[in-house]
C-alpha positions as CSV (number, residue, x, y, z in Angstrom):
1,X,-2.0,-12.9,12.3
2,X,-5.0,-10.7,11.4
3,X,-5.3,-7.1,11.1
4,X,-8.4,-5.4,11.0
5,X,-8.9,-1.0,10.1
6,X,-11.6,1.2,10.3
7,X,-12.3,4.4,8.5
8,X,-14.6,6.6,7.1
9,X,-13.7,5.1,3.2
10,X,-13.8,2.2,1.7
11,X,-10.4,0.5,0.0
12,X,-11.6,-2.1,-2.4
13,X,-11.4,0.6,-4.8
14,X,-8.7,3.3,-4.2
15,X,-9.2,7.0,-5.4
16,X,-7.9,9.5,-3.2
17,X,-4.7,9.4,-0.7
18,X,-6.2,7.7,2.2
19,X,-8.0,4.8,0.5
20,X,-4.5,4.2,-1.7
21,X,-2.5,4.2,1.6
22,X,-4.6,2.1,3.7
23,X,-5.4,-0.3,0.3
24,X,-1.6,-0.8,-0.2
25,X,-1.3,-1.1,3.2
26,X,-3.5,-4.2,3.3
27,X,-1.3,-5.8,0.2
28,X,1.6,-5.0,1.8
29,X,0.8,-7.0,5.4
30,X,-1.1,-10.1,2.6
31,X,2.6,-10.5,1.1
32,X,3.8,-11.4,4.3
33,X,1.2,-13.7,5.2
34,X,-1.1,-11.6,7.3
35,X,-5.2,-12.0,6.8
36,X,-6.7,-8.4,6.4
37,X,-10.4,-6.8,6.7
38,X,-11.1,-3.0,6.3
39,X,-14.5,-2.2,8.0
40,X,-15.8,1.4,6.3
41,X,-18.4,3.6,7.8
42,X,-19.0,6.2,4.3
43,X,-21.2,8.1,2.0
44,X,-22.0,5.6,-0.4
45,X,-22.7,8.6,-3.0
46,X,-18.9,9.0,-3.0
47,X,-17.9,5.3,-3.5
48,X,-20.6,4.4,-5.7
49,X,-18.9,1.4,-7.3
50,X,-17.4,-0.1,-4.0
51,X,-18.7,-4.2,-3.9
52,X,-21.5,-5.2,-1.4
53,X,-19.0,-6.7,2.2
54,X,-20.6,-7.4,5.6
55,X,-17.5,-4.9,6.1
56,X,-19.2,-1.6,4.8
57,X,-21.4,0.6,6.3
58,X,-22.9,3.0,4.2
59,X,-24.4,6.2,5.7
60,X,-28.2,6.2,5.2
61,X,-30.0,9.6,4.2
62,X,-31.6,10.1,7.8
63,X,-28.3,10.2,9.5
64,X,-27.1,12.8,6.3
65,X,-29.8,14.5,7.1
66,X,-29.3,14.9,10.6
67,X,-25.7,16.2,10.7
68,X,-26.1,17.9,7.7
69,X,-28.8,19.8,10.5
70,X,-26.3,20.2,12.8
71,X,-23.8,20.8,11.4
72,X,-21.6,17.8,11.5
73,X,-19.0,16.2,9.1
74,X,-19.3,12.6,8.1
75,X,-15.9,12.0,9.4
76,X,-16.0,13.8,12.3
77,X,-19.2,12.2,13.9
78,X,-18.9,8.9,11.6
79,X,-19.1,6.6,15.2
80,X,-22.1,8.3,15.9
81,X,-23.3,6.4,12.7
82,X,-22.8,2.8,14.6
83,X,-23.4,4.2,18.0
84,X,-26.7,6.0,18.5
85,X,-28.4,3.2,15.8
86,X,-28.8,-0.8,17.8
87,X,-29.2,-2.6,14.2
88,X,-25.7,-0.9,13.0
89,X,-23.9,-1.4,16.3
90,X,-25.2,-5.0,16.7
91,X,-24.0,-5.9,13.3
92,X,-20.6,-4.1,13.7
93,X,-20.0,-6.1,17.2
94,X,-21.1,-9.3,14.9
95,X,-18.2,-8.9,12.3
96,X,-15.6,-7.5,14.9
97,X,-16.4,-10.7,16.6
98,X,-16.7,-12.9,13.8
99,X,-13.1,-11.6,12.5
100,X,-11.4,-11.6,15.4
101,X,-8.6,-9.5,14.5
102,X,-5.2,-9.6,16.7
103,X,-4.8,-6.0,15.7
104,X,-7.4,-3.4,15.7
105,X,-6.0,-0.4,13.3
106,X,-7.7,3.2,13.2
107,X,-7.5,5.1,10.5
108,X,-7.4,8.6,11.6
109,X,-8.9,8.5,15.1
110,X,-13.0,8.6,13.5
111,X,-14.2,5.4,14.6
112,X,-12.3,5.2,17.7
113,X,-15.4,6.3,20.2
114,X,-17.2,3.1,18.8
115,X,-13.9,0.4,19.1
116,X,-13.8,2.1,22.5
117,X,-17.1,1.0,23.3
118,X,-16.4,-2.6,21.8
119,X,-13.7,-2.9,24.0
120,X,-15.3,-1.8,27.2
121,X,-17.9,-4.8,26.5
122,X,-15.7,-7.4,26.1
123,X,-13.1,-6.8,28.8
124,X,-11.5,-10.2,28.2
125,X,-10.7,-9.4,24.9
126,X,-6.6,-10.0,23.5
127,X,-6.7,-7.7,20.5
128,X,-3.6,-4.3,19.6
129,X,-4.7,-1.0,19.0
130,X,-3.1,0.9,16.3
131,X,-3.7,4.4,15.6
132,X,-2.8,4.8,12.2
133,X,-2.3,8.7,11.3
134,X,-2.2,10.2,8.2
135,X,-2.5,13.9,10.2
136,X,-2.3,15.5,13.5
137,X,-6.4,16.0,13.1
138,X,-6.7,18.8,15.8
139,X,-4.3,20.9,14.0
140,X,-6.4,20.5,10.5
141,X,-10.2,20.4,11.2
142,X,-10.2,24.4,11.0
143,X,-8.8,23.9,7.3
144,X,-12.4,22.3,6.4
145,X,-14.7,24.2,8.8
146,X,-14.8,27.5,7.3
147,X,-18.5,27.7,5.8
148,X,-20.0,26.1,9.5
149,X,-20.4,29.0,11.9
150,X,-18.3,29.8,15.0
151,X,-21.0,27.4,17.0
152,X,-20.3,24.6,14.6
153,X,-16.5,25.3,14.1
154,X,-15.9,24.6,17.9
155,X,-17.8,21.8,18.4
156,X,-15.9,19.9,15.5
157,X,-12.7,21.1,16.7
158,X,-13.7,20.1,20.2
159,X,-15.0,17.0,19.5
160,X,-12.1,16.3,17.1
161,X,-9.4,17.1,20.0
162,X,-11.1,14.7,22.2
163,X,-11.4,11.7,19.9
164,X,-7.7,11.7,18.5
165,X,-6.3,12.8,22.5
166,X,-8.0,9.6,23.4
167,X,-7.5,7.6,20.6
168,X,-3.0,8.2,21.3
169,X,-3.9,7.3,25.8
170,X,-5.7,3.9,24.6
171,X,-3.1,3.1,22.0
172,X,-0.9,0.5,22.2
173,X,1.3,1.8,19.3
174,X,1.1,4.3,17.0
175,X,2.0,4.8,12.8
176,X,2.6,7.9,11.4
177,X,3.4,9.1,8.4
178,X,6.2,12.5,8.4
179,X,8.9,13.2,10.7
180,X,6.7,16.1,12.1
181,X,3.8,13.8,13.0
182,X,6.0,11.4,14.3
183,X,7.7,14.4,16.9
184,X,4.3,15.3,17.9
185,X,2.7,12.2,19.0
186,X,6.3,11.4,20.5
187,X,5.5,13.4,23.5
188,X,2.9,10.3,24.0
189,X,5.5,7.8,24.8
190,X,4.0,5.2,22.6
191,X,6.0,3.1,20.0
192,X,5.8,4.6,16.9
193,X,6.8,3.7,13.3
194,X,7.2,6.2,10.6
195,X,6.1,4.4,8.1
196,X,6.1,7.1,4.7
197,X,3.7,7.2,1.6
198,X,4.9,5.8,-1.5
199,X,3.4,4.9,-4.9
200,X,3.3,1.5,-6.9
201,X,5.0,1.0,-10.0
202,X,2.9,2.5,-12.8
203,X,-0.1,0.4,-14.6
204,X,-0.1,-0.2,-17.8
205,X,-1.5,2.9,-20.4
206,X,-5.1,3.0,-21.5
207,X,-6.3,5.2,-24.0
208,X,-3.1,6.0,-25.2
209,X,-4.4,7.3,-28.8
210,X,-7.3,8.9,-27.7
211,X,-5.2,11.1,-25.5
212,X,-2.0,11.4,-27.7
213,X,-4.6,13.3,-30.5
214,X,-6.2,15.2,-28.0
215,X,-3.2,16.5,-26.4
216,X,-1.1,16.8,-29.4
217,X,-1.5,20.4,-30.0
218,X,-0.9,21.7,-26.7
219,X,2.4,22.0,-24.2
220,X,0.9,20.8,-20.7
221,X,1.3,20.0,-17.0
222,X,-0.7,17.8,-14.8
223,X,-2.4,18.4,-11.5
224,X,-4.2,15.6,-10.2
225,X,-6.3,16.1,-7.3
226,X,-9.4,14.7,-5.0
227,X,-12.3,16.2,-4.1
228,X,-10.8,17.3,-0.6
229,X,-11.1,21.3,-0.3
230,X,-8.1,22.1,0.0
231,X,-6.6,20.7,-3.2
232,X,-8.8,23.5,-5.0
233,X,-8.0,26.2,-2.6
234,X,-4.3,25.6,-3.4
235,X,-5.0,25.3,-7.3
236,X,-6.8,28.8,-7.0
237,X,-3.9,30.5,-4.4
238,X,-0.9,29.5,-6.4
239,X,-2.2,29.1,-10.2
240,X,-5.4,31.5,-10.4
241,X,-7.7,33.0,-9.9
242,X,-7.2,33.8,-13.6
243,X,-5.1,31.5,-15.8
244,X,-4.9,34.5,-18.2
245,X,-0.7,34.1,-18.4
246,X,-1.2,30.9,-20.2
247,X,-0.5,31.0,-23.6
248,X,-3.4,29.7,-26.2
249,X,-1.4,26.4,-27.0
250,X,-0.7,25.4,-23.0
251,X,-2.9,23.8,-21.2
252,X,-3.1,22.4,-17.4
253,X,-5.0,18.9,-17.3
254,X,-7.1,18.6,-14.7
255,X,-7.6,14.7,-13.0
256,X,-9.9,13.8,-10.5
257,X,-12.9,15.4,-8.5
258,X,-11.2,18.8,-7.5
259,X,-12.4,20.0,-11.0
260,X,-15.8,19.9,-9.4
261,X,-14.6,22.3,-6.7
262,X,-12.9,24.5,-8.6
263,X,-16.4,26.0,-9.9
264,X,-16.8,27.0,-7.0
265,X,-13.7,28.6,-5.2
266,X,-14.0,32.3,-4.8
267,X,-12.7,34.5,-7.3
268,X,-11.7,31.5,-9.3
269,X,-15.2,31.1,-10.9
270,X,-15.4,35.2,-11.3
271,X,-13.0,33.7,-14.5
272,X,-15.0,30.7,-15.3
273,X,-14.8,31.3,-18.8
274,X,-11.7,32.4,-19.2
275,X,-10.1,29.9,-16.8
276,X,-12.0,27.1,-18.6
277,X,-10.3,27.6,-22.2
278,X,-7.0,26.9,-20.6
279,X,-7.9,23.8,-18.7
280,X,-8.5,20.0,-19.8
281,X,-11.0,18.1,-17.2
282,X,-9.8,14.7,-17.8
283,X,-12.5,13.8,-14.3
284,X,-11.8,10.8,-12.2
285,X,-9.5,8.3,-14.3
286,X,-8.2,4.6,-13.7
287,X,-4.7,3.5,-13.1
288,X,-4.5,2.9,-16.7
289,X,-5.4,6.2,-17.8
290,X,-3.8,8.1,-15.6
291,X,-0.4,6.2,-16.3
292,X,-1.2,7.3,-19.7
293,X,-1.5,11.3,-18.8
294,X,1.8,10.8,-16.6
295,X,3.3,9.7,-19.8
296,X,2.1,12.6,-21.7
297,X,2.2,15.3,-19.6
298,X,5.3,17.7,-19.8
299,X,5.0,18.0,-16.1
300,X,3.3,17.9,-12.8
301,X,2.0,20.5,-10.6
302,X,1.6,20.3,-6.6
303,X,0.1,23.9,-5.5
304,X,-0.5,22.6,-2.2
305,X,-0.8,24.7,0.7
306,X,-2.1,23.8,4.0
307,X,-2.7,20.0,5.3
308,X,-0.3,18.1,7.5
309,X,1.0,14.4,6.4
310,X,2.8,13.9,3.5
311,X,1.2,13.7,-0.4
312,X,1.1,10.6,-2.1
313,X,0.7,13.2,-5.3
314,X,4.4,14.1,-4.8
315,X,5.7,10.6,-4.3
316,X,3.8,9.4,-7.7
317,X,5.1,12.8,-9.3
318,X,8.7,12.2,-8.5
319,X,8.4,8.2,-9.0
320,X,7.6,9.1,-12.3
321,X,10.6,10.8,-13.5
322,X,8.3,14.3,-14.1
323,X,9.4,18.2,-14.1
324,X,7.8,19.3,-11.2
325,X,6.8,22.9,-10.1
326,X,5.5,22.6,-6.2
327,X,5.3,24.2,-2.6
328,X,7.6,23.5,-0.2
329,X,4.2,22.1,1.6
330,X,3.5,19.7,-1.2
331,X,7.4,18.8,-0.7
332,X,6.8,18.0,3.1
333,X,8.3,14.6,4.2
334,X,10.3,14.9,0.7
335,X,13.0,17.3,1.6
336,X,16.0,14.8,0.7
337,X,14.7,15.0,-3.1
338,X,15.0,19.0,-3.5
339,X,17.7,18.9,-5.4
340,X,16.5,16.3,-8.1
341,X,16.9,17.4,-11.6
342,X,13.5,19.3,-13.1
343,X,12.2,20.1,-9.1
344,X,11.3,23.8,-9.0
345,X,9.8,24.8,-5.3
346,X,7.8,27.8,-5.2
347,X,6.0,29.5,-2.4
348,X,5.0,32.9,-3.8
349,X,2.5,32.7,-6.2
350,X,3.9,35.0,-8.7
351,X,7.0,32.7,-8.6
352,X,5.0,29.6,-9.2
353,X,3.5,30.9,-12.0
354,X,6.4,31.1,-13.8
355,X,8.1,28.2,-12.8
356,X,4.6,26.4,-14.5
357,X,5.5,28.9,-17.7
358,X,8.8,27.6,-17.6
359,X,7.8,24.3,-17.6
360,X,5.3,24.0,-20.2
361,X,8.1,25.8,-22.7
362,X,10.7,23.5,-21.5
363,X,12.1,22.0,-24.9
364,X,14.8,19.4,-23.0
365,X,14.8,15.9,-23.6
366,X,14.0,13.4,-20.6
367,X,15.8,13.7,-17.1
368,X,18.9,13.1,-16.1
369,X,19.3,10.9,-12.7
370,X,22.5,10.0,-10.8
371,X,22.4,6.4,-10.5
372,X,21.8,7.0,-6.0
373,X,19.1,9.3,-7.3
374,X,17.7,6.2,-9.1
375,X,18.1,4.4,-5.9
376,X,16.1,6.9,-4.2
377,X,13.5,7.0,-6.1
378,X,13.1,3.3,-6.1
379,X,12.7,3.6,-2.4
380,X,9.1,5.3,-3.3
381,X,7.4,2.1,-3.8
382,X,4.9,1.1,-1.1
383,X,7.1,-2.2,-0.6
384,X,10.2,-0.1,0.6
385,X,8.3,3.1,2.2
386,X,5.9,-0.2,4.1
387,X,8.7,-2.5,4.5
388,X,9.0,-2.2,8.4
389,X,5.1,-2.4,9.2
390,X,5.0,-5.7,9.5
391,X,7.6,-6.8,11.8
392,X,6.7,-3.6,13.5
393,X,3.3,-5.0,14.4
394,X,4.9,-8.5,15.0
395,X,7.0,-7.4,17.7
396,X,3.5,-5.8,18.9
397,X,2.0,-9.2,19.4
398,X,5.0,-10.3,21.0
399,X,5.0,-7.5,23.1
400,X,8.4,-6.4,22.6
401,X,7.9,-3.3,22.0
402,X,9.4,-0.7,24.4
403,X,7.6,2.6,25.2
404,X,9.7,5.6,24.9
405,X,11.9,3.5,21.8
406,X,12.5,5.7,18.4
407,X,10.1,2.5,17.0
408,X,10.9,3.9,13.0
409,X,13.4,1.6,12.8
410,X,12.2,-1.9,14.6
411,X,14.7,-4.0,16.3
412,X,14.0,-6.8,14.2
413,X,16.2,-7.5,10.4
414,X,14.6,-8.5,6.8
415,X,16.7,-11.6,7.5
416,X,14.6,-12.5,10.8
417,X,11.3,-11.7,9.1
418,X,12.1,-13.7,6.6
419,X,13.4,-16.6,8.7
420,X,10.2,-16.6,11.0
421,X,8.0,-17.1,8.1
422,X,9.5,-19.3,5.9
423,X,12.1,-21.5,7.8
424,X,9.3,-24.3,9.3
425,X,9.0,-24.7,5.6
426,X,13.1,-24.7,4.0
427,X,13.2,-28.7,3.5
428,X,16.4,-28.5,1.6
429,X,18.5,-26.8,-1.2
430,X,18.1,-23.6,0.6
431,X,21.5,-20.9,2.0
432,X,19.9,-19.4,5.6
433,X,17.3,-16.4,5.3
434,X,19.2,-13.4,4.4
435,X,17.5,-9.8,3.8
436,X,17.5,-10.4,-0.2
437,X,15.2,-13.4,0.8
438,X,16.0,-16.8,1.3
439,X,18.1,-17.6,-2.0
440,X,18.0,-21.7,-3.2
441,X,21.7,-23.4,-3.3
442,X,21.1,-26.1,-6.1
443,X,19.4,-26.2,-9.2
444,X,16.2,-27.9,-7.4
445,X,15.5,-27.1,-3.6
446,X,12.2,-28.1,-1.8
447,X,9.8,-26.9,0.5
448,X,7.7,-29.3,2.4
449,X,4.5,-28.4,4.5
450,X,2.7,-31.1,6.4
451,X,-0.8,-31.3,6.8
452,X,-3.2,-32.9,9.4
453,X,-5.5,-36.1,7.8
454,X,-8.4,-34.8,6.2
455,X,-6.8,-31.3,5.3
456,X,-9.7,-30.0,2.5
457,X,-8.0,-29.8,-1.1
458,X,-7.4,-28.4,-3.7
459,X,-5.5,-25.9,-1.8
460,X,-3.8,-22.4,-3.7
461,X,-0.6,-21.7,-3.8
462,X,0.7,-18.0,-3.8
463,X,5.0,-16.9,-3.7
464,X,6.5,-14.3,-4.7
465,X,9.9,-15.1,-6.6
466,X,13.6,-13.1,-7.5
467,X,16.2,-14.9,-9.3
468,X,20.0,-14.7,-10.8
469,X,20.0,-13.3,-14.5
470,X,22.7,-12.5,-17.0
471,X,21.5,-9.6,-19.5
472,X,20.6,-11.4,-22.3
473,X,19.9,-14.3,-20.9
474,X,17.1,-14.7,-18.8
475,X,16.5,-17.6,-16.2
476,X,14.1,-20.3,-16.3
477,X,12.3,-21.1,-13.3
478,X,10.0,-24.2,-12.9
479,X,7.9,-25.0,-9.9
480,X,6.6,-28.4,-9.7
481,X,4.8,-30.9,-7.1
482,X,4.3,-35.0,-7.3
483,X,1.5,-34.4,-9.5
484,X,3.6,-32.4,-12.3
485,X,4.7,-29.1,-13.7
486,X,2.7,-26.2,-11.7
487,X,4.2,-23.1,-13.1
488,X,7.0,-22.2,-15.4
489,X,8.5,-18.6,-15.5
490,X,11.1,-16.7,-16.9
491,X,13.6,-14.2,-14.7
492,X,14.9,-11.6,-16.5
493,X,18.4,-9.3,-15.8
494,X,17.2,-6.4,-13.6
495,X,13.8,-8.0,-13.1
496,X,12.0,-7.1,-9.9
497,X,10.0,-10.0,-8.9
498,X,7.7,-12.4,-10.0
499,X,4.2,-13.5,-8.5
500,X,3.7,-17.2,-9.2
501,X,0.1,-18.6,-7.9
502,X,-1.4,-22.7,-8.5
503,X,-3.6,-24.9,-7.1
504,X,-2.2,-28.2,-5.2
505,X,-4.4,-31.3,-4.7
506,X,-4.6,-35.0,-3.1
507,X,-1.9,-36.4,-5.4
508,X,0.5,-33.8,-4.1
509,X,0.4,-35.1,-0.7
510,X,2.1,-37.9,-0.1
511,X,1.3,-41.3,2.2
512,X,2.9,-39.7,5.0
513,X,0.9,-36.2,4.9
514,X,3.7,-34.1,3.2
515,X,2.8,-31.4,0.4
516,X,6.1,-31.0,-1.9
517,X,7.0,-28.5,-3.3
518,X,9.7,-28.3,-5.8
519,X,11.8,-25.1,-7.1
520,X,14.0,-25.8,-10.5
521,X,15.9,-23.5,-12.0
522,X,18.1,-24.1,-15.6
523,X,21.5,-23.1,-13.8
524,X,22.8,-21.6,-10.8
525,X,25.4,-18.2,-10.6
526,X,26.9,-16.1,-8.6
527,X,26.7,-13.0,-8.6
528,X,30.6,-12.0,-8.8
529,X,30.5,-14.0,-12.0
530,X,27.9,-11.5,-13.5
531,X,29.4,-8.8,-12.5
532,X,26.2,-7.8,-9.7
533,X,28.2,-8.3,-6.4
534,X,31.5,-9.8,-4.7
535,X,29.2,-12.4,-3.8
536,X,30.6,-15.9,-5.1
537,X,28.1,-17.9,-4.0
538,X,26.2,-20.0,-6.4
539,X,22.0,-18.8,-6.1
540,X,19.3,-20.3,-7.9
541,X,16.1,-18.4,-7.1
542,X,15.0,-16.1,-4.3
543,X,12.0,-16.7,-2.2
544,X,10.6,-13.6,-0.9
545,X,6.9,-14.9,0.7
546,X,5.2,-17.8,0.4
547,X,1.0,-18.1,0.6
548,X,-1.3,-21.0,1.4
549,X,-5.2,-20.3,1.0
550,X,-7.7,-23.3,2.5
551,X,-10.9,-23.5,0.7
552,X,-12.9,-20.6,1.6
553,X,-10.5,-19.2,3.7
554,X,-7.5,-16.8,4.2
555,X,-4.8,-18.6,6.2
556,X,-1.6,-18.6,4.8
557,X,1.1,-20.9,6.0
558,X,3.7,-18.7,7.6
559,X,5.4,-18.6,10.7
560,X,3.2,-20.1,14.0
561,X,0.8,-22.9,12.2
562,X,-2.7,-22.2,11.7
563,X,-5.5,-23.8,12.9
564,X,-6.1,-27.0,10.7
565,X,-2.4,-27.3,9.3
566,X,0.8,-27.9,11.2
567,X,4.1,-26.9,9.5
568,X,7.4,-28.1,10.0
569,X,9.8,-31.1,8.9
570,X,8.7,-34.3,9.6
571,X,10.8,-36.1,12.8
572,X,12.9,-38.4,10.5
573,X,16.5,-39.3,11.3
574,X,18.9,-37.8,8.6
575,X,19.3,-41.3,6.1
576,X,15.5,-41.1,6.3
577,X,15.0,-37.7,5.2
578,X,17.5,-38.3,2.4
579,X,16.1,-41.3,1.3
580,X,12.5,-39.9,1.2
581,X,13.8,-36.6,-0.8
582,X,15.2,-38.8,-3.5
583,X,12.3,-41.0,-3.9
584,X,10.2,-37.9,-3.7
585,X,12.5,-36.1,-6.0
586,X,12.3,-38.7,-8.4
587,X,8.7,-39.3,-8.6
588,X,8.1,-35.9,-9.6
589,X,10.3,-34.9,-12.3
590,X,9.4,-38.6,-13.9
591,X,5.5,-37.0,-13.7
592,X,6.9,-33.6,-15.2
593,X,8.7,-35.6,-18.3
594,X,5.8,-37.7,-19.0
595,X,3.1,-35.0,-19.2
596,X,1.3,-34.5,-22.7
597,X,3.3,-32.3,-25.1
């Protein structure tokens, strides 16, 4: 299946909360087989470092220029970009052609006048459309419209009523992401899926020296931010305009390109100097470094005041186990958390400020959570908060959707997903799909694929692995083929899950056009025995997704076959199949023990 979006960023490389949505979005759909393209239509000045793609379509100075003139947005009147120029719009039909997505995903409605126009030439066409919101537009555009003049102001809240109105008609489903978005668009009677923002599991630290010396002398919170207007006009309502009440040895650090803005945000900059001595502009950091000032940080604050959605700010904030001083608008979509230990929600800006004073004297040693807190905050991680998007937009395909339906919970279990994916592939040694995965039986089960004669090789393998550990002793996981040992691992007690990824070639395919693929572990357990669950059945490892790349292409083996590759069991009577299993079975641990020491 293959899943194209559009918006006015690239995702390659993810700064703000849009691009890190969308960009875990795309990971998300990958891990469950799906090929994925992102076509952006952007001010290349903002993504300077984003990799040449046929996909990207940077804004060229002329067009700037010209809505600069009349007072447009680059957002706003991005279709424009493809639709009023023949050489863009004849090179964006080319790769929407050239793709040929089965769903068609906007990012916030922007480039819907131009896939409207797509569609309208090719009438034939079977493709979904998705209107992916991160907002109800029409009720924000006046947040970012202030400077244009009353003329301007109307148009862009005209124009962006019209786009998004049209965008939900044409829809075939909509994903949203807060209960409040998810009431308004309801009145649409589309299917919808409230799909939340979450965060990924923090990178490793960089820098972690540098920053411990600089930082050493100073008590400080964090307030990370992109170069989106509002983010300063919060900082300035709720924190300034003069950070006088700061003590000399506390200090707010200052992350990402709302320090830019801040310069400029009335009656903040009347204190420039003043305000300056009491911040640290770390600027636009990695995932490294910014794990790093998580780390350091005494705490994080969210002084957010208008927008609609939900903040991936507070997600990473919470995730992160952090004292936290924040509006109940920066806490939007995060209600159930209000109670968490070190959570202080302010409003009033005189309150706020000395929650942050409180904060930055806090003395206490690290959180305290309940262990269902820790559960909760697990379920922050993109693969929970995106776990239903995928069967969600299966059941598009399918077109089993129902108008009408509360679509946030899909009629469809992780047990099914599971099973449609990898079952053609279960050759044996495997229990039935289940919603931890589909868990091995016996210390070696096998998955067999067959391919067509001529089937280009080497071909890469991609899965994604669980197992069954006792603390202190880990599990041992081998994967092998015909050819020998592909990929040895170690499963740890409380691990999460492992990524395993090798190439598989001619000697792995046998006379009868079967690639074998073997899964060992060093012992089997049940989970009753180590004291996990009352389950008291025997598991080796889990099998959460399993990925096939051709040369040069994308196409995963999972679920309906692909062009080029058929899966499924080969039509052998049950001796047979046991008979070639053995031999097979054999062969290939006889190749593992004889390979060089």
């Amino acid at each position: 299946m293959r899943y194209l979006s559009l918006a006015t960023y690239p995702i390659s490389v993810p700064r703000h909360g849009g691009q890190i949505r969308v960009n875990a979005l795309h990971r998300v759909l990958r891990e469950r087989g799906w090929v994925t393209a992102h076509i952006a239509v952007y001010d290349q000045a903002a993504q300077p470092d984003e990799p040449e793609s046929e996909f990207l379509f940077p804004l060229t100075l002329p067009f700037q220029i010209d809505i600069a003139r009349r007072e447009g947005r680059p957002d706003v009147d991005a279709a424009d970009f493809l639709l009023e120029a023949p050489g863009q719009w004849l090179r964006f039909c080319q790769v929407l052609d050239g793709f040929r997505p089965d769903i068609v995903s906007c990012e916030q409605p922007w480039l819907w006048p131009a896939v409207r126009r797509y569609l309208e030439q090719r009438p034939g066409i079977d493709v979904k459309i998705l209107y992916s919101s991160q907002n109800v537009e029409a009720h924000l555009i006046a947040n970012v419209t202030a400077s244009c003049s009353p003329e301007g102001r109307a148009r862009l809240s005209a124009r962006t009523a019209e786009i998004e109105i049209d965008m939900v008609a044409r829809a075939d489903a909509i994903m949203v992401v807060s209960q409040g978005d998810h009431d308004h668009f309801a009145q649409s009677g589309k299917p919808i899926l409230l799909a939340p923002n979450g965060v990924w599991s923090g990178a490793p630290a960089s820098s972690l020296d540098y920053w411990r010396r600089n930082l050493t002398l100073y008590s400080t919170m964090l307030f990370v931010g992109s170069g989106h207007p509002p983010n300063a006009i919060g900082f300035s309502e709720m924190l300034g305009p003069r950070l006088s009440y700061l003590a000399p040895d506390e200090r707010i650090i200052v992350v990402g390109t709302v320090a830019g803005l801040l310069d400029r945000t009335p009656g903040y900059s009347d204190w420039y100097g003043l305000n300056a001595a009491r911040l640290i502009v770390a600027g636009s950091q990695d995932e490294g470094g910014l794990s790093t000032l998580l780390a350091l940080a005494g705490g994080i604050v969210l002084p957010i005041t208008m927008g609609g959605g939900t903040n991936l700010k507070t997600a990473e904030a919470l995730y992160n186990r952090k004292r936290i001083v924040a509006t109940s608008i920066a806490m939007r979509g995060y209600e159930n958390f209000a109670d968490f230990p070190g959570l202080t929600i302010c409003d009033e800006p005189e309150a706020f400020k000395q929650a942050v004073r409180a904060c930055l004297a806090a003395t206490g040693g690290p959180l305290t959570y309940t262990l269902e807190q820790l559960e909760q905050l697990d379920g922050l991680l993109w693969s929970s908060t995106l776990r239903r998007v995928g069967p969600f937009l299966s059941l598009l395909l399918d077109g089993r959707t129902r108008a009408g339906a509360p679509q946030e919970r899909p009629e469809v279990s992780a047990a099914e997903a599971v099973a449609s994916s990898l079952a053609p592939l279960l050759f044996s040694g495997w229990y039935d799909a289940e919603p931890s995965g589909v868990w091995s039986k016996e210390a070696v089960a096998i998955l067999r694929v067959e391919t067509k004669p001529g089937e280009p090789l080497p071909t890469r393998v991609r899965c994604l692995l669980t197992g069954m550990a006792a603390k202190g002793r880990p599990q041992q996981i081998e994967i092998f083929c015909p050819s020998g040992l592909k990929a040895s691992l170690t499963y740890r007690f409380r691990g999460r899950r492992i990524e395993a990824a090798f190439d598989v070639g001619e000697d792995d395919v046998d006379a009868f056009g079967n690639l074998e693929i073997y899964f060992q572990v060093d012992r089997v357990a049940s989970p009753r025995d180590l004291g996990r669950s009352p389950d008291d059945r025997k598991l080796g490892v889990c099998l959460l997704s399993f990925q096939l790349d051709r040369q040069g292409e994308d196409r995963p083996l999972l679920g309906a076959a692909p062009e080029g590759a058929v899966v499924g069991s080969p039509r052998l009577s049950p001796a047979s199949r046991i008979k070639r299993d053995s031999v097979a079975l054999v062969r290939a641990i006889r190749k593992r023990v004889r390979r060089p020491a």
